[in-house]
FIKOLZA-1660 file (N, C-alpha, C; in steps of 0.1 Angstrom, whole numbers, plus 5000, padded with zeros to 4 digits):
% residues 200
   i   px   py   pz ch aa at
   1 6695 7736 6954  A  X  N
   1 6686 7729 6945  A  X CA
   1 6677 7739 6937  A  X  C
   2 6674 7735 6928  A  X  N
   2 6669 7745 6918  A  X CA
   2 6653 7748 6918  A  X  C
   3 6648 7759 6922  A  X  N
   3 6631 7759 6927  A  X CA
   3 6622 7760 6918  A  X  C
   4 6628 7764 6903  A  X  N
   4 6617 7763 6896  A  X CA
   4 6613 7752 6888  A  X  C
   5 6606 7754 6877  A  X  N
   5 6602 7739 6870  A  X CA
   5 6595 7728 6876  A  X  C
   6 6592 7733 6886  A  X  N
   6 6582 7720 6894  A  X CA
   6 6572 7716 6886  A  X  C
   7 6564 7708 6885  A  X  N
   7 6553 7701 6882  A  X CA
   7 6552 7690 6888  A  X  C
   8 6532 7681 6888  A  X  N
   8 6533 7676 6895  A  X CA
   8 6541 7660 6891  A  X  C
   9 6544 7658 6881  A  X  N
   9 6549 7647 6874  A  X CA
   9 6563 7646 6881  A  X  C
  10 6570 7656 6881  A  X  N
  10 6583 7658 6885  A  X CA
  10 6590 7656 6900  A  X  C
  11 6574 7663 6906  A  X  N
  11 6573 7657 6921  A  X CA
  11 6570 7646 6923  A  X  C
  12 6563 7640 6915  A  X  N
  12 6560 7625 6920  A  X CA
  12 6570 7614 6920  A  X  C
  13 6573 7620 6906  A  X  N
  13 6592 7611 6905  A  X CA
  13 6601 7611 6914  A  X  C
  14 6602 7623 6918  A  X  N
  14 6612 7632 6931  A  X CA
  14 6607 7625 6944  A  X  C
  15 6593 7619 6949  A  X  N
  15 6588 7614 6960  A  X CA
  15 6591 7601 6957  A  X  C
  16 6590 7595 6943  A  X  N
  16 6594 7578 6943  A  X CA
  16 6609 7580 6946  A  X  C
  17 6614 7588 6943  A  X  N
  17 6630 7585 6944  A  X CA
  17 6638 7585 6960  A  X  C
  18 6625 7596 6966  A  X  N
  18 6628 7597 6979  A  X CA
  18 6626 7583 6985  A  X  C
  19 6614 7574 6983  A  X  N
  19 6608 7563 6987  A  X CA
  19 6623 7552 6988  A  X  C
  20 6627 7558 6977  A  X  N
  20 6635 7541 6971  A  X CA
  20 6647 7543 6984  A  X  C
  21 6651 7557 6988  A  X  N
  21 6662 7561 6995  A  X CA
  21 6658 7557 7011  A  X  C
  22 6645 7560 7019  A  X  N
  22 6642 7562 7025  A  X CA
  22 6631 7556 7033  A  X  C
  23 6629 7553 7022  A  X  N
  23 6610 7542 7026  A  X CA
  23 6600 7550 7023  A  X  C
  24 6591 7540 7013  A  X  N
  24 6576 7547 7016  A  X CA
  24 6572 7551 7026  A  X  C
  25 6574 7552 7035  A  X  N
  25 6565 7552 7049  A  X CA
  25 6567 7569 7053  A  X  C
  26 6581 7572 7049  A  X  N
  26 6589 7588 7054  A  X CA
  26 6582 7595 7047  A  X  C
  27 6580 7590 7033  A  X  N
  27 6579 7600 7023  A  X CA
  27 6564 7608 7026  A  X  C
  28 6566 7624 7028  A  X  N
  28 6556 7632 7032  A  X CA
  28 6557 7646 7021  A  X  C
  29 6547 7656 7022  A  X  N
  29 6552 7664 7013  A  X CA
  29 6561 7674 7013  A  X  C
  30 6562 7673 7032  A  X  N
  30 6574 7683 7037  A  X CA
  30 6584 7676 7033  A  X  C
  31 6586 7664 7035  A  X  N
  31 6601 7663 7034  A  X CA
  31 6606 7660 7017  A  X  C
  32 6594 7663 7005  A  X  N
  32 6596 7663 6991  A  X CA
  32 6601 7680 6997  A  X  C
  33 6593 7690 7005  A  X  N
  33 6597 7704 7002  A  X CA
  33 6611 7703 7006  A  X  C
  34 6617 7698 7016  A  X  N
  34 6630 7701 7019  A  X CA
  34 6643 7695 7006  A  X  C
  35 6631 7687 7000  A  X  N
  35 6646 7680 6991  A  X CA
  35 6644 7689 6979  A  X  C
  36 6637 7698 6975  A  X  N
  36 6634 7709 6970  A  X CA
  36 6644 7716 6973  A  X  C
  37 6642 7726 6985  A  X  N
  37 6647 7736 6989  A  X CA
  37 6634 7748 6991  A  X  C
  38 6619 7747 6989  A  X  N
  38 6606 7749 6993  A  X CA
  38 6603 7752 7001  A  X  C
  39 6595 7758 7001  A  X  N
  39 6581 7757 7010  A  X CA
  39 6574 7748 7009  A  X  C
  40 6566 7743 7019  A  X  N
  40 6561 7733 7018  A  X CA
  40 6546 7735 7008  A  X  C
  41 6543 7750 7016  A  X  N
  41 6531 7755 7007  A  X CA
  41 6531 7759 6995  A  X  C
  42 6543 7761 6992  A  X  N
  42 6547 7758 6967  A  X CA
  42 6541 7745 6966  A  X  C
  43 6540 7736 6972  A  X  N
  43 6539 7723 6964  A  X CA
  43 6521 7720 6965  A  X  C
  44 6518 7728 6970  A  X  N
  44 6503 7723 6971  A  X CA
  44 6492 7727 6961  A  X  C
  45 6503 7736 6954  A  X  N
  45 6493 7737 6940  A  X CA
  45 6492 7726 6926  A  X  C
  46 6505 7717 6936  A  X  N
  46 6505 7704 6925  A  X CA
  46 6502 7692 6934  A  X  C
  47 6503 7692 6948  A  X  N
  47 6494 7681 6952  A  X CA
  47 6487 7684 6964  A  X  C
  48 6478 7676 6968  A  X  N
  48 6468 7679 6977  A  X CA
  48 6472 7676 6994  A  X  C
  49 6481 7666 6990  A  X  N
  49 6487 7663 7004  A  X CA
  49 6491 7653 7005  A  X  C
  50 6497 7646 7016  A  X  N
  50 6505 7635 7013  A  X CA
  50 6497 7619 7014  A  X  C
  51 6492 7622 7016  A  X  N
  51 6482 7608 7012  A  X CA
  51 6478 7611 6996  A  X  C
  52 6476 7623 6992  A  X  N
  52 6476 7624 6975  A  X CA
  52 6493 7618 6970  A  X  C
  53 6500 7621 6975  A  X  N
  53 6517 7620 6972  A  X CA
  53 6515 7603 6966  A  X  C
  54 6514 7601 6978  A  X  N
  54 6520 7585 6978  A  X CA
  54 6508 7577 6972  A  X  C
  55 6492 7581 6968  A  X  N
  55 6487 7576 6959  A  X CA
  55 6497 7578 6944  A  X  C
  56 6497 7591 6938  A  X  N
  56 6504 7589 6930  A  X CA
  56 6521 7584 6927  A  X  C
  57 6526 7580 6940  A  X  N
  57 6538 7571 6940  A  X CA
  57 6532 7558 6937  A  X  C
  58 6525 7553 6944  A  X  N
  58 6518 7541 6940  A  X CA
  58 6516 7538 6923  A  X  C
  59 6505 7547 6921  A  X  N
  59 6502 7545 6903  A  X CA
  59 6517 7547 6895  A  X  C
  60 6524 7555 6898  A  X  N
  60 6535 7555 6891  A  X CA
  60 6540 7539 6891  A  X  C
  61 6541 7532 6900  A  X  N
  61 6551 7521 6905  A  X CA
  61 6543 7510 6900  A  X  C
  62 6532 7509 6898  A  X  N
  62 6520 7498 6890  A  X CA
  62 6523 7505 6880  A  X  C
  63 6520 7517 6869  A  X  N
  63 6528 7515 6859  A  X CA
  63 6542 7506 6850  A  X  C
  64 6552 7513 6861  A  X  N
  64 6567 7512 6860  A  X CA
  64 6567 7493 6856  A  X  C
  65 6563 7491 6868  A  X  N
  65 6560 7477 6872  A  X CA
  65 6553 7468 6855  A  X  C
  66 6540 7467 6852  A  X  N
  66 6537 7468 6841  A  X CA
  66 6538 7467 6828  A  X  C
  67 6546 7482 6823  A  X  N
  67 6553 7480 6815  A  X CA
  67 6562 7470 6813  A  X  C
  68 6569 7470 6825  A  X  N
  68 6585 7461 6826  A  X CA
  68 6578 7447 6820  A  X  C
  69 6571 7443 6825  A  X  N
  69 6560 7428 6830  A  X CA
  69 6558 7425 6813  A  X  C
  70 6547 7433 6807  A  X  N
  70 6550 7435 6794  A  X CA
  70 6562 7429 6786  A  X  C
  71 6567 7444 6789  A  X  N
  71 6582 7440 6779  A  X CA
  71 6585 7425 6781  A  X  C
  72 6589 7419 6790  A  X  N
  72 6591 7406 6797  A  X CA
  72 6586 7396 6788  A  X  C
  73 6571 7394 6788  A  X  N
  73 6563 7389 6781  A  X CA
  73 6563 7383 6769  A  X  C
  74 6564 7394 6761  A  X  N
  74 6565 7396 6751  A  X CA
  74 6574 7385 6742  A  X  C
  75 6570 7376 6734  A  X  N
  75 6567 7364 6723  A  X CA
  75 6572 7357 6735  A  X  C
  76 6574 7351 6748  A  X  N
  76 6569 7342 6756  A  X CA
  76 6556 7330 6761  A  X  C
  77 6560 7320 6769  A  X  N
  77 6549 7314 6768  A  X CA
  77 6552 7302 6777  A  X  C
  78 6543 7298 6785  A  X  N
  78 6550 7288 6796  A  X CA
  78 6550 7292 6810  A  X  C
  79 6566 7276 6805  A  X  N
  79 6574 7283 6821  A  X CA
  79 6583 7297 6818  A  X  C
  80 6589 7298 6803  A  X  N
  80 6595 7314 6799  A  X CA
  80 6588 7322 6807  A  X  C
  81 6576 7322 6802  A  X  N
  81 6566 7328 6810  A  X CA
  81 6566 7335 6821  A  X  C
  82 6564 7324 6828  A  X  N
  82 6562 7326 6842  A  X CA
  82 6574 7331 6849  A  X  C
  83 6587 7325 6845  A  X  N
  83 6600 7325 6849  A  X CA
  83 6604 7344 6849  A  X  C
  84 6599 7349 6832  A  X  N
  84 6603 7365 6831  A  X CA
  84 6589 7374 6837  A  X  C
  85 6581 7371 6840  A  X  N
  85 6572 7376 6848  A  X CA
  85 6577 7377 6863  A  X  C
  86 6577 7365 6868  A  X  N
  86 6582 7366 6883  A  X CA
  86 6592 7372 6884  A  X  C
  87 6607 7375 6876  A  X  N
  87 6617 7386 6877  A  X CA
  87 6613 7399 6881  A  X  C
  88 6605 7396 6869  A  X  N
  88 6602 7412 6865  A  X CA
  88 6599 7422 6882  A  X  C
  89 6591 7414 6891  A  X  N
  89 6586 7416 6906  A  X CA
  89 6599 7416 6910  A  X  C
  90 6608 7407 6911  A  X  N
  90 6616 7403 6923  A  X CA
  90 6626 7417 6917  A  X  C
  91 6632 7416 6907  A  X  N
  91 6637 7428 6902  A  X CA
  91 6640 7444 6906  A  X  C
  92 6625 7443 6901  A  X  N
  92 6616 7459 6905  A  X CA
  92 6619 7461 6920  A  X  C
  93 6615 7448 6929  A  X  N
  93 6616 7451 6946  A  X CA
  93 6635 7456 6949  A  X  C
  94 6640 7446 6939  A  X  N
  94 6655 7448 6942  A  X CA
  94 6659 7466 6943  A  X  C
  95 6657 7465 6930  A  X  N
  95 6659 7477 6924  A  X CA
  95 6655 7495 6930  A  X  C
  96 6639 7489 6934  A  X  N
  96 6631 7503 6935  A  X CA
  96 6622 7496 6948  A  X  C
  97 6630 7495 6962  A  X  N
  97 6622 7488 6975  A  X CA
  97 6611 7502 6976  A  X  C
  98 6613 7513 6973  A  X  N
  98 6604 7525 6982  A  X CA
  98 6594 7523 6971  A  X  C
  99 6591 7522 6958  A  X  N
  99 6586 7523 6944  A  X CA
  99 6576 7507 6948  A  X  C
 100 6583 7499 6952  A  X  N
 100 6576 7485 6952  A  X CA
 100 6566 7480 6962  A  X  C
 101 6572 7486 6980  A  X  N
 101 6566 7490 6986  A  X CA
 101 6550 7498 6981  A  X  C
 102 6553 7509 6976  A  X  N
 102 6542 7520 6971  A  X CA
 102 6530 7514 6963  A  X  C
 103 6535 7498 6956  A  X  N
 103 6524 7493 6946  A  X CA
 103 6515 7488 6950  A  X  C
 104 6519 7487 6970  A  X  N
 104 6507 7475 6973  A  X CA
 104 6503 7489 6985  A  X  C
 105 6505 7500 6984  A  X  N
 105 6496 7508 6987  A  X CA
 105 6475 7504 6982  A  X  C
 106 6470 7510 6997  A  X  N
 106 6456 7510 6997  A  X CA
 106 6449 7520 6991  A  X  C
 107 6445 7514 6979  A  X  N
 107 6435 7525 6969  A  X CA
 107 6421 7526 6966  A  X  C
 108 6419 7539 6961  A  X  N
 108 6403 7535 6969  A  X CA
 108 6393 7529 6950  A  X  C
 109 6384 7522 6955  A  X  N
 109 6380 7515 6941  A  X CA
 109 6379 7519 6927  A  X  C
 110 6379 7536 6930  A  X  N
 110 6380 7541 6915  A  X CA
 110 6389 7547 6910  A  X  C
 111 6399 7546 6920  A  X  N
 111 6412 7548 6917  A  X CA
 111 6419 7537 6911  A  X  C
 112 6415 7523 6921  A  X  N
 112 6423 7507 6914  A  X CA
 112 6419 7507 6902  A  X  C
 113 6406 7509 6901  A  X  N
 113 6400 7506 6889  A  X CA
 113 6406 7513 6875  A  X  C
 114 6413 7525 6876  A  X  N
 114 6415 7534 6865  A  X CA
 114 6431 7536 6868  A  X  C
 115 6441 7527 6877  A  X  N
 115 6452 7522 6878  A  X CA
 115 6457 7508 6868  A  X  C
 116 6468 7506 6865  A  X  N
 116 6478 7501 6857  A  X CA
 116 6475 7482 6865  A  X  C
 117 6467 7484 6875  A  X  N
 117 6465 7471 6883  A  X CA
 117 6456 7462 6874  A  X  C
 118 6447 7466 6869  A  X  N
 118 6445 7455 6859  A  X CA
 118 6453 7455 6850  A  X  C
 119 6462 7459 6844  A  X  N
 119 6469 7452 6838  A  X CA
 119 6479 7439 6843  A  X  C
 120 6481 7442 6853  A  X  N
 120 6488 7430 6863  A  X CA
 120 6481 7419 6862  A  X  C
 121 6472 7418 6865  A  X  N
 121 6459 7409 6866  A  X CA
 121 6457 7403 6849  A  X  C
 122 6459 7410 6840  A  X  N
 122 6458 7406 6824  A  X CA
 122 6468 7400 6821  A  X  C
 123 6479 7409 6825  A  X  N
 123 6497 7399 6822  A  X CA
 123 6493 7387 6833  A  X  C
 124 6489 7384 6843  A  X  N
 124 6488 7371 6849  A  X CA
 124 6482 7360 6840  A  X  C
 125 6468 7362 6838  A  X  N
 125 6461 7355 6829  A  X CA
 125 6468 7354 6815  A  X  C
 126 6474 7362 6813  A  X  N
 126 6482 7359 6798  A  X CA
 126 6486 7346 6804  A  X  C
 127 6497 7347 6813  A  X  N
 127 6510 7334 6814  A  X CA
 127 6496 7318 6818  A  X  C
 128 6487 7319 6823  A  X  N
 128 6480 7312 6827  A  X CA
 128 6474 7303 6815  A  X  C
 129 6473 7310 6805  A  X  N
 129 6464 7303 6793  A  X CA
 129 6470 7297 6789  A  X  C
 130 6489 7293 6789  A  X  N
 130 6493 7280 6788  A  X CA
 130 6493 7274 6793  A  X  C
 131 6489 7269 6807  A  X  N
 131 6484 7261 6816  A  X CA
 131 6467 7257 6817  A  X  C
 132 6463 7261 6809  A  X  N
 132 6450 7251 6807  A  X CA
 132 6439 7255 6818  A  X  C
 133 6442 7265 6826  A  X  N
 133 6436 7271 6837  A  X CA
 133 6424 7277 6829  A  X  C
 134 6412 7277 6838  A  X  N
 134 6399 7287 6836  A  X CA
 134 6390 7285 6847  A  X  C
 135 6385 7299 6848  A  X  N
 135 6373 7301 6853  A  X CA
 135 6378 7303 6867  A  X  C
 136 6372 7300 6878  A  X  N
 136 6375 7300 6894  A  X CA
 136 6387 7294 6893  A  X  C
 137 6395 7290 6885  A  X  N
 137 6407 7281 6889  A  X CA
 137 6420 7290 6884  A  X  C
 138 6415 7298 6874  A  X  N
 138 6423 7307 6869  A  X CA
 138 6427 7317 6883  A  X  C
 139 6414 7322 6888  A  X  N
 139 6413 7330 6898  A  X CA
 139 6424 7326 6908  A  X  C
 140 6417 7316 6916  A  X  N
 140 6426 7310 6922  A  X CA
 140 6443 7310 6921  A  X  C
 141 6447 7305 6908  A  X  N
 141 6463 7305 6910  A  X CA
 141 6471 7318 6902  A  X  C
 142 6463 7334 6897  A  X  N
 142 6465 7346 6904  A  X CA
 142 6468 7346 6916  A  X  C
 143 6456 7343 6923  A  X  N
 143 6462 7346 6941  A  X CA
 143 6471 7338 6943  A  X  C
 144 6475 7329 6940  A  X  N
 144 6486 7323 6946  A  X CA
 144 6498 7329 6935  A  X  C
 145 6501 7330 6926  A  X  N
 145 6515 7336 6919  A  X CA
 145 6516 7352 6929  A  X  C
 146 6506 7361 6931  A  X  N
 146 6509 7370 6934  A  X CA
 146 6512 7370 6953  A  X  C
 147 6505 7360 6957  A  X  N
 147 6513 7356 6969  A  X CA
 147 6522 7355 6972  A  X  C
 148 6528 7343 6963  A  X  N
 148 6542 7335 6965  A  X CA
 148 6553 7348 6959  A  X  C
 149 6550 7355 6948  A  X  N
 149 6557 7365 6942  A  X CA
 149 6566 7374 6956  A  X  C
 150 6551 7380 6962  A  X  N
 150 6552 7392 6968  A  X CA
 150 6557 7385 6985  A  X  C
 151 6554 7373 6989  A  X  N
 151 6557 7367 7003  A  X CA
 151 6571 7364 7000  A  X  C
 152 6577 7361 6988  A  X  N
 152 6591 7354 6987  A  X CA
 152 6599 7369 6985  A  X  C
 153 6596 7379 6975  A  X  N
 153 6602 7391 6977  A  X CA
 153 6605 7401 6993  A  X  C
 154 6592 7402 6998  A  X  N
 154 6592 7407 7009  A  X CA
 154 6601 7397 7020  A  X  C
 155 6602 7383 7022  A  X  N
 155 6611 7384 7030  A  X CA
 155 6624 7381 7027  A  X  C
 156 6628 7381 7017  A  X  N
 156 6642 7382 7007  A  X CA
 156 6646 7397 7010  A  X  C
 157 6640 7406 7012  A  X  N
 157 6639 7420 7011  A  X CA
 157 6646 7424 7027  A  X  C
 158 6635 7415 7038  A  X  N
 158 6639 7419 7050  A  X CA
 158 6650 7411 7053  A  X  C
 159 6659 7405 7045  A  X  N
 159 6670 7393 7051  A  X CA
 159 6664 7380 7055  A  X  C
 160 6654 7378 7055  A  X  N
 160 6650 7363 7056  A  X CA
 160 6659 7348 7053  A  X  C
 161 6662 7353 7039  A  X  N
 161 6668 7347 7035  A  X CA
 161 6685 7346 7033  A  X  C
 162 6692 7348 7044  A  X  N
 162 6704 7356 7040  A  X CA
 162 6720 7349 7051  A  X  C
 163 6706 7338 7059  A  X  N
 163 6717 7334 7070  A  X CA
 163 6715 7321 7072  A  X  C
 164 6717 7314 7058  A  X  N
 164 6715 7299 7058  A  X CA
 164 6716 7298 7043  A  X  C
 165 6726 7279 7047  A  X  N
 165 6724 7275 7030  A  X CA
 165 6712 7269 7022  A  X  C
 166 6707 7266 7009  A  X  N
 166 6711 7274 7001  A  X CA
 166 6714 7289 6996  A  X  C
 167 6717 7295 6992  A  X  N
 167 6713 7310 6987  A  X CA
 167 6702 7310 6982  A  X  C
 168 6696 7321 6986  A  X  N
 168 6680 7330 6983  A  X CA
 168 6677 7325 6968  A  X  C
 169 6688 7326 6955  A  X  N
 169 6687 7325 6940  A  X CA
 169 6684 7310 6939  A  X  C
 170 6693 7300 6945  A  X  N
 170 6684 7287 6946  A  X CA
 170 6677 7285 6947  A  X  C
 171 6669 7289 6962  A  X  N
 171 6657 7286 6962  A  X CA
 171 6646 7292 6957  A  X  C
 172 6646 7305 6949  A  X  N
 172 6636 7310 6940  A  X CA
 172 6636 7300 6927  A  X  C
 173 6646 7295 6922  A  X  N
 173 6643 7290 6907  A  X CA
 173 6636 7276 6913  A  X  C
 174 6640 7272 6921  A  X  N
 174 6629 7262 6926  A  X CA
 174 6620 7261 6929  A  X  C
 175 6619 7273 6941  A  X  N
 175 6604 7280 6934  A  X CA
 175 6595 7279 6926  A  X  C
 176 6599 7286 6917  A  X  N
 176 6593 7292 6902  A  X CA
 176 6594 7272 6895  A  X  C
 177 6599 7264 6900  A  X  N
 177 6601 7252 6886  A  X CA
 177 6592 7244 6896  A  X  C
 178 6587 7244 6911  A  X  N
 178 6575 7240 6915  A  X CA
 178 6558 7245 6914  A  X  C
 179 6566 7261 6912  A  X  N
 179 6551 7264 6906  A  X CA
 179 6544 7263 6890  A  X  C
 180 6558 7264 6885  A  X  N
 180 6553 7257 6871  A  X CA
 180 6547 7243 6871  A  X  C
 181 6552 7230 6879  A  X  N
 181 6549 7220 6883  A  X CA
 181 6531 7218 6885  A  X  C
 182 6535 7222 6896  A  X  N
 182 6517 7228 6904  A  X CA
 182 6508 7231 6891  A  X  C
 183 6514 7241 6885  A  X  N
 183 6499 7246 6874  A  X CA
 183 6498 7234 6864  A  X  C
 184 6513 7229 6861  A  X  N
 184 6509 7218 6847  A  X CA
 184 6500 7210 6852  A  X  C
 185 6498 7206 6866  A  X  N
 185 6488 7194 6874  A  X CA
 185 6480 7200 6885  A  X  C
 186 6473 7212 6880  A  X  N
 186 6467 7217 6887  A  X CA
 186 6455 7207 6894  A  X  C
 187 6450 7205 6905  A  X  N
 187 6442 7196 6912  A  X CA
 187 6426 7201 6906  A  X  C
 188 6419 7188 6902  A  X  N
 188 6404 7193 6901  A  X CA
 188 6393 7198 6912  A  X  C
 189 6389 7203 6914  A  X  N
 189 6377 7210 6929  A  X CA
 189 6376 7194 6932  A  X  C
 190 6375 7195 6946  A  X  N
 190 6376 7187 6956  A  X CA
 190 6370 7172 6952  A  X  C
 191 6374 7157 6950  A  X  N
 191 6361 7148 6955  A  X CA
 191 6360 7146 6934  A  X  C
 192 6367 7154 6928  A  X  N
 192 6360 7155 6911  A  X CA
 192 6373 7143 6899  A  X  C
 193 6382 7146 6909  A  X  N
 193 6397 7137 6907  A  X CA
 193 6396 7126 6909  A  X  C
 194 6387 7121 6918  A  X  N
 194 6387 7109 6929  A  X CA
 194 6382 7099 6920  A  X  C
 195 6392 7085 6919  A  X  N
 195 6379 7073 6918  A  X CA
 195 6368 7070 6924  A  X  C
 196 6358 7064 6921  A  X  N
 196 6351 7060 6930  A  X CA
 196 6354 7047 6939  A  X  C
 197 6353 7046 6950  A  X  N
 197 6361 7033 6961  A  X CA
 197 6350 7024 6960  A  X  C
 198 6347 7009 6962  A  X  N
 198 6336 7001 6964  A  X CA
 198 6333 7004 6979  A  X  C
 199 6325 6998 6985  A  X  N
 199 6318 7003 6995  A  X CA
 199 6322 6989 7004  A  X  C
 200 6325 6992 7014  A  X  N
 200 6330 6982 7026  A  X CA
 200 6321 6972 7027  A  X  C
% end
């Protein structure tokens, strides 16, 4: 393996790559030095240590993630929408499990804050403003797309889905054509929907 040219960009790539192979969870700075061919102590002039590592595997992977989301987006609207958004996640997990894992890494507030994660949060509210959503309600079915996103990926991921009919791909688009559902008829705050009944 070739020891020069390091940087820390290169290593961080080299640690997401290891992730995707291996699992976030392995990836340490020794074992970036071994896939080097290093010392462990070369690499510490480009990171601090392995909790620095895997922060910056994280922000990489909320980038990556992002952009894609983006791209996706782009002259969409709807259920389009919603439909190339939700790929975009289930994709990325397919694709990049150690990178995807890494995005829901624990960061600390001024780190989220100056991460690619509000953008996630902006691409959501995009797809939402065709559904008529606002205010606490908007809030609200964020948390639930990125639930259902990340609870249906993750156990698709661990085989959940893999030993019974239908196939996993069925029941995602039904999914996604119930949560489109859900938002066209989103429910009003409690008791606000309701006729009034006459009184017994």
């Amino acid at each position: 393996m070739v020891r020069v040219g390091l940087t820390t960009d290169r290593l961080v790539r080299a640690g997401a790559e290891l992730a995707d192979e291996v699992g976030f969870d392995q990836v340490t700075v020794s074992a970036l030095a071994r896939r080097f061919d290093v010392k462990v102590a070369s690499l510490y002039s480009h990171l601090r240590s392995s909790k620095d590592l895997k922060t910056r595997i994280a922000l990489l992977a909320l980038e990556e993630m992002a952009d894609r989301a983006a791209e996706a987006l782009a002259g969409r609207a709807g259920t389009d929408a919603l439909t190339a958004f939700a790929n975009v996640y289930r994709d990325y997990a397919r694709e990049h499990p150690g990178r995807y894992a890494a995005a829901r890494h624990p960061l600390d507030p001024a780190t989220a804050a100056a991460s690619a994660g509000g953008r996630h949060a902006q691409l959501t509210r995009a797809i939402l403003r065709g559904y008529d959503l606002s205010g606490p309600d908007e809030t609200h079915a964020v948390r639930l797309l990125g639930s259902v996103f990340h609870g249906y990926v993750s156990l698709e991921a661990a085989g959940g889905f893999s030993h019974s009919a239908p196939d996993s791909q069925a029941s995602w688009t039904r999914v996604l054509e119930a949560l489109d559902a859900l938002l066209r008829s989103w429910p009003d705050p409690a008791g606000t929907d309701s006729p009034d009944l006459p009184e017994a």
